[in-house]
C-alpha positions as CSV (number, residue, x, y, z in Angstrom):
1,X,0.0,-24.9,-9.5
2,X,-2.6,-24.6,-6.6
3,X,-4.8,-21.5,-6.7
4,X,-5.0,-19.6,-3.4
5,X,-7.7,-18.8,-2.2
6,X,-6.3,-15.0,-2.2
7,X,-7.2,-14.0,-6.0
8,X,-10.9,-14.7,-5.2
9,X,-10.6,-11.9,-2.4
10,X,-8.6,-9.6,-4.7
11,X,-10.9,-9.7,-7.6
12,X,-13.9,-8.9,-4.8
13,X,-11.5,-6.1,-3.4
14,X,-11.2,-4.2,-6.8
15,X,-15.2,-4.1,-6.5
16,X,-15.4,-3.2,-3.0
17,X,-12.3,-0.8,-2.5
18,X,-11.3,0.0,-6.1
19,X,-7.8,0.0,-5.7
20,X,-5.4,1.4,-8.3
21,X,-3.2,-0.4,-10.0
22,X,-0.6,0.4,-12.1
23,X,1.1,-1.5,-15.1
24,X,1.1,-5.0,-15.0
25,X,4.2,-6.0,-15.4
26,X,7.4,-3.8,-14.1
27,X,9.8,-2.2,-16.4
28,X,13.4,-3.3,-17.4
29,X,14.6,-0.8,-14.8
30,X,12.8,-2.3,-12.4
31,X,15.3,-2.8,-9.0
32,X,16.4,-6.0,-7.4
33,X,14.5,-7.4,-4.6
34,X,13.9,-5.4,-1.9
35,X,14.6,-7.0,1.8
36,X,17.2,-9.8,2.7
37,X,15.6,-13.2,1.4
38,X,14.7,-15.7,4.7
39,X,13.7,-19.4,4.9
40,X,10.6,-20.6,3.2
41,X,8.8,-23.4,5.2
42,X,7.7,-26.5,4.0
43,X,4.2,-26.8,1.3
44,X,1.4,-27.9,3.6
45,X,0.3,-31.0,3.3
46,X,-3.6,-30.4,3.0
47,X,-5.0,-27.2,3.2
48,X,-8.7,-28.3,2.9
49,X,-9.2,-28.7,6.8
50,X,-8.1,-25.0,7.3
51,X,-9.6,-22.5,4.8
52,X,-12.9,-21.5,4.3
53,X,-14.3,-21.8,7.9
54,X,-16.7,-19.1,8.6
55,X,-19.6,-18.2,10.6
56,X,-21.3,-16.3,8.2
57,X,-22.6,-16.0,4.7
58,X,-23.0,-12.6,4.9
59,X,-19.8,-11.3,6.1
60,X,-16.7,-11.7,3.7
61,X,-13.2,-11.0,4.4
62,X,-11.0,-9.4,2.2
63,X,-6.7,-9.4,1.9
64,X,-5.8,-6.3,-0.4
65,X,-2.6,-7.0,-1.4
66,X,-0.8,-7.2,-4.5
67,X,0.1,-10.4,-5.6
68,X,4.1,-10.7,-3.9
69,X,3.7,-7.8,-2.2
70,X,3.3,-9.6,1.6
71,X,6.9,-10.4,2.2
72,X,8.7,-12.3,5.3
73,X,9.4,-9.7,8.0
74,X,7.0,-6.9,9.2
75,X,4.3,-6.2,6.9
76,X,1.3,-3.7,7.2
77,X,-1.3,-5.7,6.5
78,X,-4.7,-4.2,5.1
79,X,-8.1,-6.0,4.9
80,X,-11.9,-5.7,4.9
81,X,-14.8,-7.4,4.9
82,X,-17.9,-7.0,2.3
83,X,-21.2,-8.8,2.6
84,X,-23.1,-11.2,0.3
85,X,-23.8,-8.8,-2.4
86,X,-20.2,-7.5,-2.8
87,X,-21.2,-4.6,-0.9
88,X,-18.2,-2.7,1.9
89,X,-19.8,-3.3,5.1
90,X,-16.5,-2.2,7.2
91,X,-17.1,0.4,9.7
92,X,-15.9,2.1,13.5
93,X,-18.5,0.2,15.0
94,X,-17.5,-3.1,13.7
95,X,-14.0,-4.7,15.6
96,X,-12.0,-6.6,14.2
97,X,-8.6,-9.0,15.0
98,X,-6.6,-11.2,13.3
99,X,-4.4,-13.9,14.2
100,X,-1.7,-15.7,11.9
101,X,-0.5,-19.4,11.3
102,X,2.4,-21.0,9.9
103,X,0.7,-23.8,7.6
104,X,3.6,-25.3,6.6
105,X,4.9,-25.6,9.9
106,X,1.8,-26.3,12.7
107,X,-1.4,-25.4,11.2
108,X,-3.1,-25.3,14.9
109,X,-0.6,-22.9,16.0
110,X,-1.1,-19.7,16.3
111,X,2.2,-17.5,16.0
112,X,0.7,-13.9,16.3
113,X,-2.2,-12.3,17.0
114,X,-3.1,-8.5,16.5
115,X,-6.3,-6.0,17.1
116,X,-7.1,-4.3,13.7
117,X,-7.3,-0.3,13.3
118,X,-10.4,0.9,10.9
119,X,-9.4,3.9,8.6
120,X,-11.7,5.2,6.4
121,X,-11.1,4.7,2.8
122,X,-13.8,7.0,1.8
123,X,-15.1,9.0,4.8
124,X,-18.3,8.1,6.0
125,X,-18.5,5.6,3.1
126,X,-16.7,2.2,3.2
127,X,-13.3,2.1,5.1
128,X,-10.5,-1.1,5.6
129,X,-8.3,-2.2,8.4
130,X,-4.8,-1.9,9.2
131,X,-2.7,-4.8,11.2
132,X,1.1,-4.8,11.4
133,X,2.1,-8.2,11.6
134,X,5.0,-10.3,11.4
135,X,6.2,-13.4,8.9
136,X,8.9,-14.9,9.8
137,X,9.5,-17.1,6.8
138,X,8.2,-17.4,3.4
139,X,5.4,-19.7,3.0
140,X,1.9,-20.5,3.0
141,X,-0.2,-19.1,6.1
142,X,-3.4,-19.1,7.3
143,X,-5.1,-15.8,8.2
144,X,-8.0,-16.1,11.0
145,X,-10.3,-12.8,11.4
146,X,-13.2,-12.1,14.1
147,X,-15.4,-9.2,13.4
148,X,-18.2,-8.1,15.5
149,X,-20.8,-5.3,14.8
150,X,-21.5,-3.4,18.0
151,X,-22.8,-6.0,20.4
152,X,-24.4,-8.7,17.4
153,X,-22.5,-12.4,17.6
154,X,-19.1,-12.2,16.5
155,X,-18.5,-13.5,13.2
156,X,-15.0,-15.8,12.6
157,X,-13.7,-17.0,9.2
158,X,-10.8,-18.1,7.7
159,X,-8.6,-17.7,4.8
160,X,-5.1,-18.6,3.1
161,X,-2.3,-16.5,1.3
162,X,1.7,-16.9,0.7
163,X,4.4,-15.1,2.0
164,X,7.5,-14.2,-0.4
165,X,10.9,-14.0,0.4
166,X,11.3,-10.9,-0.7
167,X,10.0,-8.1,-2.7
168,X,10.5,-5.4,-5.5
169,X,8.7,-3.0,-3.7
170,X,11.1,-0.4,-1.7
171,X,10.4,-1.5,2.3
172,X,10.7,-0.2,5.7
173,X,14.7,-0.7,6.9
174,X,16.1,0.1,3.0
175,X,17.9,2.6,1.7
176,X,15.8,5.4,-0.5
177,X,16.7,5.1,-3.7
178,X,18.7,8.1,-4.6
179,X,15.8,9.0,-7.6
180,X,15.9,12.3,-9.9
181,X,12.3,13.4,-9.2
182,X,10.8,16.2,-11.4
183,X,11.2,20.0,-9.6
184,X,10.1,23.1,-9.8
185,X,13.0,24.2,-11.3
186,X,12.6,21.4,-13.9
187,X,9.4,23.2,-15.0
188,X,10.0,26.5,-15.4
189,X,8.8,27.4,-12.2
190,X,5.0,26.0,-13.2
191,X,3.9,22.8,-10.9
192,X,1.0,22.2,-13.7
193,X,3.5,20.9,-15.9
194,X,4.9,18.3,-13.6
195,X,1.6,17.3,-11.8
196,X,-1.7,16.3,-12.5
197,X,-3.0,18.2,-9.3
198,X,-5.6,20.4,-10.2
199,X,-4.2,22.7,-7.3
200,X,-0.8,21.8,-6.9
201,X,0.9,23.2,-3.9
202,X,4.7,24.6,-4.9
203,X,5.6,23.1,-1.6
204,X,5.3,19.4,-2.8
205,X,8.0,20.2,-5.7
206,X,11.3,21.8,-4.4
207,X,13.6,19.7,-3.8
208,X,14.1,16.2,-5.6
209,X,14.3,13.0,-3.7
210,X,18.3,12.6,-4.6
211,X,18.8,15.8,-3.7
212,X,17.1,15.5,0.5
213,X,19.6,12.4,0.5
214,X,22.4,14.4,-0.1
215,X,21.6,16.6,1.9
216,X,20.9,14.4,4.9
217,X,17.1,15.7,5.3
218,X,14.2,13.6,6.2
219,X,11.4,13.5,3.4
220,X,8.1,12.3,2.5
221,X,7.5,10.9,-0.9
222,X,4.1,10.6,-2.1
223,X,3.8,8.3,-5.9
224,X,-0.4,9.6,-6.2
225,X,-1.9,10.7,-9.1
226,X,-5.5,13.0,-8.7
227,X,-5.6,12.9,-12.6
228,X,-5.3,9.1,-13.4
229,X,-6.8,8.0,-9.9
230,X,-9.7,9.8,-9.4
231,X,-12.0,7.5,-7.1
232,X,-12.7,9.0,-3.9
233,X,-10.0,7.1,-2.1
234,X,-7.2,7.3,-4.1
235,X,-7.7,10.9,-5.7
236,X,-7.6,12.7,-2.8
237,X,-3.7,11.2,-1.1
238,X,-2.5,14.5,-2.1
239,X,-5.2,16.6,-0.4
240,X,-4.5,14.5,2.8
241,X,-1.4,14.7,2.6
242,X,-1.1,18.9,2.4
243,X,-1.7,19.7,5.3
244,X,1.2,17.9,6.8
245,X,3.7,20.5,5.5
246,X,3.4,23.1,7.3
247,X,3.4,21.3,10.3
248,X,6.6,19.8,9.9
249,X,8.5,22.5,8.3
250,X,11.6,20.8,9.1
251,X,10.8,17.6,6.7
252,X,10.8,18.3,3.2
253,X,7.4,16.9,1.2
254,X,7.9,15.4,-2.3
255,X,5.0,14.6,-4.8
256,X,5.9,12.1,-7.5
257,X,3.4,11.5,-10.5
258,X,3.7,7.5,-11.1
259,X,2.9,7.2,-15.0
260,X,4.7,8.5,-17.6
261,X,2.9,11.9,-18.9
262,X,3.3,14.3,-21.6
263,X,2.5,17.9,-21.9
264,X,-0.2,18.4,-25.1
265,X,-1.8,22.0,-25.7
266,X,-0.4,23.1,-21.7
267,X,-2.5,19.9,-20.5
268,X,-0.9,17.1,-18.7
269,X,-1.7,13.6,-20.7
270,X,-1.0,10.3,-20.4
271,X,1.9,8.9,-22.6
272,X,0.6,5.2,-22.9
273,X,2.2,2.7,-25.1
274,X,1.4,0.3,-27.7
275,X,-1.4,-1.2,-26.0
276,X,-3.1,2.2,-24.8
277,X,-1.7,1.1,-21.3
278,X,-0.6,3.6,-18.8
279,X,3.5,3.0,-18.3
280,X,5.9,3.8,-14.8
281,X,7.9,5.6,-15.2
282,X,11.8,4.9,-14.0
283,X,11.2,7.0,-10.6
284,X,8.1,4.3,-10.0
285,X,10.8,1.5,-11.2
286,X,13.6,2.5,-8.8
287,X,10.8,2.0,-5.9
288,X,9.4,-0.9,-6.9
289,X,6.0,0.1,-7.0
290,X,2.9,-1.6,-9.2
291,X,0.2,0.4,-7.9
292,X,-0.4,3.7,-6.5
293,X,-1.0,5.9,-4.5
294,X,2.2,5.0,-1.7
295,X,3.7,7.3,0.5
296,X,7.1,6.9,2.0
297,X,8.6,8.5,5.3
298,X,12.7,8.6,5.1
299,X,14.8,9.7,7.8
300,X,18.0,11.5,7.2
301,X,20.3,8.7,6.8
302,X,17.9,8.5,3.9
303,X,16.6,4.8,5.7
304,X,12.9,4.2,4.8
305,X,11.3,4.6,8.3
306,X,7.6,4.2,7.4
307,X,5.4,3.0,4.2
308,X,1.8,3.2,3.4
309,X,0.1,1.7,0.9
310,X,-3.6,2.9,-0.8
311,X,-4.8,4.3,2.7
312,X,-3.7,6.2,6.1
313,X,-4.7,7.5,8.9
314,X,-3.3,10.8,10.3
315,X,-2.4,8.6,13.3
316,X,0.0,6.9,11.3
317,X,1.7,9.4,9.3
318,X,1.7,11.7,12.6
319,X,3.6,9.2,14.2
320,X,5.9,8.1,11.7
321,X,6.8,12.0,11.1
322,X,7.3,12.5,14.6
323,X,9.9,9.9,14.3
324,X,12.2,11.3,11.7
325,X,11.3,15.3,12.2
């Protein structure tokens, strides 16, 4: 089976963005493919003209993406660059683009092409960049990116991934899945025994994500744990994500802890298995999810309206709150 060129980036992304992952494999409970499956184009016929041109040495791009997570249909794409030593070198000052092509279709023709938006990761530290583009079939394509530091020579480069038909993960267009998420009322009253927040806020644990479906009320669900994720990127999701609240008091805000935990001496631990592994729970199997931190925004026809993976910007979750308050 050919090797793309992707897993190289990936393994270079876990140094340079230290993304959390979850289990590696997905439970027995773990739902039917998200998204309604589309044509998959033909297997290119030689890849070794396309990939790999760059103009420099020093500046690397990376795809972070699961593997089968980049699905036909619209897809928020998030990327950065690192330099020859592995070290982030994404920043405001640097612009970047992208533009996408069909391999197995017309490898010289460009079907979209999109500016990137730089979000800091870590503020002030090493940041990624967000492009919304579109797939319209499975397949092999070829990703093109030009990056340019303040006024120095722009840099372009190439690489390749695959598209899937579909995808586990919960997207934006489904249904929520109507989940039973732990509650206050579950815990006695007590947040600390639900969540691995060091200051959990009672707002985050009211209502449960069946019960804002049935009730027709849009939600935000955020899968994060500060406990088990504790790199300044991922930890903090929750912390970002607080002050939110009580500007949309009309949008309920739901914090879902990803791993199965148990409570031992009034502490919140892990409950790994066999193999000292962390394990979903069935909350993170109804959605799909392999990694963590995501947040979801649902409307209240209970349609997922917006989904963000590892990072945000308030930008984004502004905007996509707007749109279902």
């Amino acid at each position: 089976m050919r090797r793309s060129p992707i897993a190289a980036l990936l393994a270079a992304a876990c140094v340079a963005l230290a993304a959390c992952s979850g289990p590696a494999a997905p439970s027995a409970t773990a739902p039917v493919a998200s998204g309604t499956a589309c044509g998959t184009a033909p297997a290119p016929a030689d890849l070794s003209a396309w990939g790999g041109t760059t103009t420099s040495k020093s500046v690397i791009p990376v795809l972070i993406a699961n593997p089968g997570e980049l699905i036909c249909g619209a897809n928020r794409v998030l990327f950065s660059f690192i330099d020859d030593s592995n070290r982030p070198i994404g920043s405001p000052d640097r612009s970047a683009s992208v533009t996408i092509y069909d391999l197995g279709r017309d490898p010289g023709k460009a079907i979209q092409s999109a500016d990137a938006t730089f979000v800091w990761a870590i503020e002030n530290d090493r940041g990624i960049y967000v492009a919304n583009l579109t797939f319209p079939e499975a397949g092999t394509y070829g990703l093109e990116l030009k990056t340019q530091l303040g006024s120095a020579t722009p840099d372009k480069m190439r690489l390749t991934f695959d598209v899937q038909p579909s995808s586990g993960v919960v997207k934006v267009g489904d249904k929520a899945p109507a989940t039973k998420t732990p509650t206050l009322a579950d815990a006695g009253g007590d947040a600390t025994k639900i969540s691995t927040d060091p200051s959990p806020d009672p707002a985050l644990y009211q209502t449960s994500v069946d019960q804002d479906l049935a009730a027709h009320k849009p939600f935000v669900v955020v899968f994060a744990t500060p406990k088990f994720c504790t790199t300044a990127q991922c930890g903090p999701t929750l912390d970002r994500i607080k002050p939110f609240v009580a500007r949309y008091p009309g949008v309920a805000f739901i914090h879902v802890e990803p791993y199965k935990l148990k409570l031992e001496h009034g502490t919140l631990q892990a409950d790994l298995d066999s193999a000292s592994q962390l394990q979903q729970t069935n909350v993170t199997a109804a959605w799909g999810l392999l990694s963590e931190p995501w947040v979801f925004v649902v409307d209240k026809d209970g349609i997922v309206r917006a989904s963000f993976e590892l990072i945000f910007s308030d930008a984004e979750l502004t905007a996509a709150l707007d749109a279902v308050k």
